[in-house]
C-alpha positions in Angstrom: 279.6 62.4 68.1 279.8 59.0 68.1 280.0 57.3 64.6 278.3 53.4 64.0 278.8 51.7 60.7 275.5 49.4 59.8 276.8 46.9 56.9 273.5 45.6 55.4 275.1 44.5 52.0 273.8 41.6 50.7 270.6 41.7 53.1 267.6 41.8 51.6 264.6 43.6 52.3 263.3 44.6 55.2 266.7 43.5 56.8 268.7 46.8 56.1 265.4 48.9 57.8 265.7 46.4 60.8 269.4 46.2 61.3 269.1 50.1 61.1 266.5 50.8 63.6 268.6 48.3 65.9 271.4 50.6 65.5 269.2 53.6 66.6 267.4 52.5 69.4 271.2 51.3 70.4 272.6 54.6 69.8 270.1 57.3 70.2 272.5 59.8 69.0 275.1 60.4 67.6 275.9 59.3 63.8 275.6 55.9 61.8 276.9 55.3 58.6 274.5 52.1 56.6 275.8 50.1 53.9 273.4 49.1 51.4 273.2 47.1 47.7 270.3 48.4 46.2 268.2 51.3 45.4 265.1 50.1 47.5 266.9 49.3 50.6 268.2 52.8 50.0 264.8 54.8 49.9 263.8 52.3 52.8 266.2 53.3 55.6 266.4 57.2 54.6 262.5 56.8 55.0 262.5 55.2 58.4 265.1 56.8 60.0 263.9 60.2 59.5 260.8 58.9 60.7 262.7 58.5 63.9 263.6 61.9 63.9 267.6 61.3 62.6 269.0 63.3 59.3 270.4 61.9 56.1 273.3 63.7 56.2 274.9 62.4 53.1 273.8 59.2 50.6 277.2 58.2 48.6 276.9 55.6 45.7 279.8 53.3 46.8 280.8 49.5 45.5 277.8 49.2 43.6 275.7 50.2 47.1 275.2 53.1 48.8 276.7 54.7 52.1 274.0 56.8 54.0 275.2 58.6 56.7 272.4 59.0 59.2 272.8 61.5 62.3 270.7 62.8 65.2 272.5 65.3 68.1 
């Protein structure tokens, strides 16, 4: 599975949900990690990237962000 790392830190909204869809019309598979500063960029991509059918495999809080994990087989 191949793995994509989205950093979106220090982007503000909706930035984060369009670098992340970017990523998953790029990809179409496979799993991609997002980096994100805050709480509403957070809720934002988990929301529209299971609207395109991918799984939030994991959401870590991480250097006062958050890592989500994203995948789709």
């Amino acid at each position: 599975m191949e793995k994509h790392i989205v950093d979106t830190k220090g982007l503000s909204c909706p930035q984060p949900v369009i670098e992340t869809m970017n990523a998953i019309k790029k990809l179409g598979s496979g799993e991609i990690v997002v980096l994100v500063d805050t709480d509403t960029a957070k809720e934002n991509v988990k929301r529209s990237a299971e609207s395109k059918g991918w799984t939030v495999a994991d959401v870590q809080a991480e250097d006062g962000g958050y890592r989500i994990t994203i995948t789709k087989e």
